[in-house]
C-alpha positions in Angstrom: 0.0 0.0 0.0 1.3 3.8 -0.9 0.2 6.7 0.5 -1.4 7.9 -2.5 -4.3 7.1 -0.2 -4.1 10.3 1.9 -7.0 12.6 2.6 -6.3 15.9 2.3 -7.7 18.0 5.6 -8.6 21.6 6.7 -9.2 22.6 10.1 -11.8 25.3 10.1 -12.5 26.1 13.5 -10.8 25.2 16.1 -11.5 26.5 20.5 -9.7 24.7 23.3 -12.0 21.7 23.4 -14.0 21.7 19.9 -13.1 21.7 16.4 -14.4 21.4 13.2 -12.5 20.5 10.2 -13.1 19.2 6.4 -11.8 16.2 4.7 -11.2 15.7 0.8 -12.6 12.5 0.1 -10.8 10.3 -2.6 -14.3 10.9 -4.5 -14.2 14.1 -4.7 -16.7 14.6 -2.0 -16.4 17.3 1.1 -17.0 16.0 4.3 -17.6 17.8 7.2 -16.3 16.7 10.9 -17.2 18.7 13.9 -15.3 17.3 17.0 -17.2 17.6 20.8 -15.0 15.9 23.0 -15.2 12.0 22.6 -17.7 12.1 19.8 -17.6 12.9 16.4 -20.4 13.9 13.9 -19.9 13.3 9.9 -22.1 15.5 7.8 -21.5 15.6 3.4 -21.8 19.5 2.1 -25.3 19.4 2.3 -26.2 18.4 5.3 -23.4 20.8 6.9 -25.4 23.9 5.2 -28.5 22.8 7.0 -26.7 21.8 10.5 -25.6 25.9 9.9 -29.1 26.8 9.7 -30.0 25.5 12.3 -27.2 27.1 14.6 -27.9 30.4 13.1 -31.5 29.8 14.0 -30.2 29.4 17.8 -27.8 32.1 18.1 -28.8 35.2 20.9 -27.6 38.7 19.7 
């Protein structure tokens, strides 16, 4: 095995405890990982726009 079979990542966010970063899938796909302590969640680009949504729609000015 090589390691043609990297993944290229980019952090996006990133606090003390939490981050959220994107992966480049060999299919040409974007994934989405958002990191809360011992669990992490796996959204494709779509479902990442509505799991924004539906922060936005929780956020206090």
């Amino acid at each position: 095995m090589t390691d043609d079979m990297d993944i290229p990542t980019e952090t996006l966010s990133e606090t003390e405890h939490y981050m959220i970063w994107a992966s480049e899938e060999p299919d040409g796909e974007t994934v989405y990982h958002i990191d809360l302590g011992l669990a992490t969640i796996h959204f494709f680009a779509e479902e990442f726009e509505e799991f924004l949504s539906l922060v936005r729609g929780v956020r206090r000015l």
